[in-house]
C-alpha positions as CSV (number, residue, x, y, z in Angstrom):
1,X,99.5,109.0,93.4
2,X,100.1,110.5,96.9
3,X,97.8,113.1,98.5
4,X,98.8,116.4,99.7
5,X,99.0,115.1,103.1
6,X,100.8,111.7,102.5
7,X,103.5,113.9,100.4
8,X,103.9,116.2,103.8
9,X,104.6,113.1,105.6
10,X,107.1,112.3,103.4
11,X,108.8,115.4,103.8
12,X,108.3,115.2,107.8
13,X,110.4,111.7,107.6
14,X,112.2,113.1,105.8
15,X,113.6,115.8,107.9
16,X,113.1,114.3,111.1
17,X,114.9,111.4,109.9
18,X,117.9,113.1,108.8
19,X,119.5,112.9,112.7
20,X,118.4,109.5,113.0
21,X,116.9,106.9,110.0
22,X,114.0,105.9,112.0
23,X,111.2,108.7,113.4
24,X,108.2,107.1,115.8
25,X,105.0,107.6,114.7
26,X,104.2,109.2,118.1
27,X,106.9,111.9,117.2
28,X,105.2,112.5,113.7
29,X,101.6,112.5,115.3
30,X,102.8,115.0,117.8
31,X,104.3,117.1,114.4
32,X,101.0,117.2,113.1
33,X,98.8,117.5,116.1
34,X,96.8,114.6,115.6
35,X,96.6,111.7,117.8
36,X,98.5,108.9,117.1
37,X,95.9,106.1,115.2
38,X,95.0,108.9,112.9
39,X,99.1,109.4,112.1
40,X,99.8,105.6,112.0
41,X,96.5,105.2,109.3
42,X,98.6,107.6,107.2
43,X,101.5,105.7,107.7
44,X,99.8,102.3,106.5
45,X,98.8,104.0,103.4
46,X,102.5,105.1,102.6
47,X,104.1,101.2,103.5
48,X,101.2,99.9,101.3
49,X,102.4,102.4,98.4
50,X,106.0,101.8,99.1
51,X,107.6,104.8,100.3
52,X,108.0,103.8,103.8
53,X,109.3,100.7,105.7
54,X,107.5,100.6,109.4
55,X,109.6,98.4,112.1
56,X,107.8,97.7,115.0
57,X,109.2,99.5,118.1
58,X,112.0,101.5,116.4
59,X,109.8,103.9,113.4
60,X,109.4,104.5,110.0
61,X,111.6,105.2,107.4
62,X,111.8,106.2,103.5
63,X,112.7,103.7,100.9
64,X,114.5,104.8,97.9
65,X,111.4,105.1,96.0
66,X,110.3,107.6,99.5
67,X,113.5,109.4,99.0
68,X,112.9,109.9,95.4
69,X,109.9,111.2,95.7
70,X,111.4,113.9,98.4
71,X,113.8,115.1,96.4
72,X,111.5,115.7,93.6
73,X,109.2,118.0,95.9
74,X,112.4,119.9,97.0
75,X,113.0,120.6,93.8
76,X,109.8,121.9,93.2
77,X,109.5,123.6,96.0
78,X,113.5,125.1,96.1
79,X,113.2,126.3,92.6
80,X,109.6,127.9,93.1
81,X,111.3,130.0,95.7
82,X,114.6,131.2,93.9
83,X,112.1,131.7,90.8
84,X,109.0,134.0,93.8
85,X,112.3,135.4,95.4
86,X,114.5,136.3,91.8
87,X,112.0,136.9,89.2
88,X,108.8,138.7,91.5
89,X,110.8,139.9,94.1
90,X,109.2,137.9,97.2
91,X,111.4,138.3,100.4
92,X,113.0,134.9,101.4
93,X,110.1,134.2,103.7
94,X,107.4,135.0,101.6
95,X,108.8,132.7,98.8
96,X,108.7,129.9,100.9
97,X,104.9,130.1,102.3
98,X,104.2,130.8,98.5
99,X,106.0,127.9,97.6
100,X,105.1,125.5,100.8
101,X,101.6,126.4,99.0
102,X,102.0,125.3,95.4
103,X,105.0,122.8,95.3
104,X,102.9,119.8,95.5
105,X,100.7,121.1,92.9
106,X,103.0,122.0,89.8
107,X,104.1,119.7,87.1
108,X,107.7,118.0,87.2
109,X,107.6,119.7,83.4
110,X,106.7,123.2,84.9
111,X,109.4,122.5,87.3
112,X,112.1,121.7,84.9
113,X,111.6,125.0,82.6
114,X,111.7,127.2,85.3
115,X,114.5,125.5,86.7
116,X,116.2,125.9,83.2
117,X,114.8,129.5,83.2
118,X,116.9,130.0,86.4
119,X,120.0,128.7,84.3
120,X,119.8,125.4,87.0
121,X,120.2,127.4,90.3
122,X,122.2,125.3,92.8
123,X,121.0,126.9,96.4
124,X,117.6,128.2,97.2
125,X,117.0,132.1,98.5
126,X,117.3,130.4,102.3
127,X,120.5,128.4,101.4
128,X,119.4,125.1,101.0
129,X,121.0,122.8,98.5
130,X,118.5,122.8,95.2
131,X,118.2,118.7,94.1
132,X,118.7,118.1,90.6
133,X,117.8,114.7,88.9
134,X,121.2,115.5,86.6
């Protein structure tokens, strides 16, 4: 089980890593505003759970099980905003603070009926592919 903070990491890789695989911990301590050692502690905890590979000198990096987990929370967190946005009328930017808020808090079976309740929307309100696992 990851942490609210080790899943935001995740995501961080994740993004920063789309330009380039690798992302220094220094450039994810920075992201965060914490000093390096507290960043690279993290970072331990997430090689030691398997989500990350570390190589000295180049970064970090998610392993398919990292990547996995990523897409789940976009999911989560994409259809949470098409379901804020569609259903309660939020405006494209309220629906993602609201969702940036509770997507690491909501059941992958909460997920999946409002997903289905959306009829399987493929793009969030700001674009954004939606992942599905089918």
């Amino acid at each position: 089980m990851l942490t609210h903070l080790e899943s935001r990491y995740l995501l961080t890789i994740y993004r920063e890593g789309l330009s380039s695989e690798y992302v220094k911990p220094a450039r994810i301590a920075r992201l965060f505003k914490v000093k390096t050692p507290t960043s690279i502690s993290i970072l331990q905890n997430l090689v030691l759970k398997g989500y990350i590979i570390y190589m000295p000198r180049v970064g970090v990096k998610l392993t398919s099980e990292g990547v996995d987990y990523v897409d789940n929370l976009l999911h989560k967190h994409r259809v949470l905003e098409r379901f804020l946005h569609d259903i309660l009328g939020f405006t494209k930017e309220e629906a993602h603070e609201e969702s940036s808020r509770i997507d690491f808090f909501i059941s992958d079976k909460f997920a999946e009926c409002l997903c289905r309740l959306l009829d399987t929307p493929e793009y969030c309100p700001c674009g954004f592919r939606i992942p599905h696992k089918h």
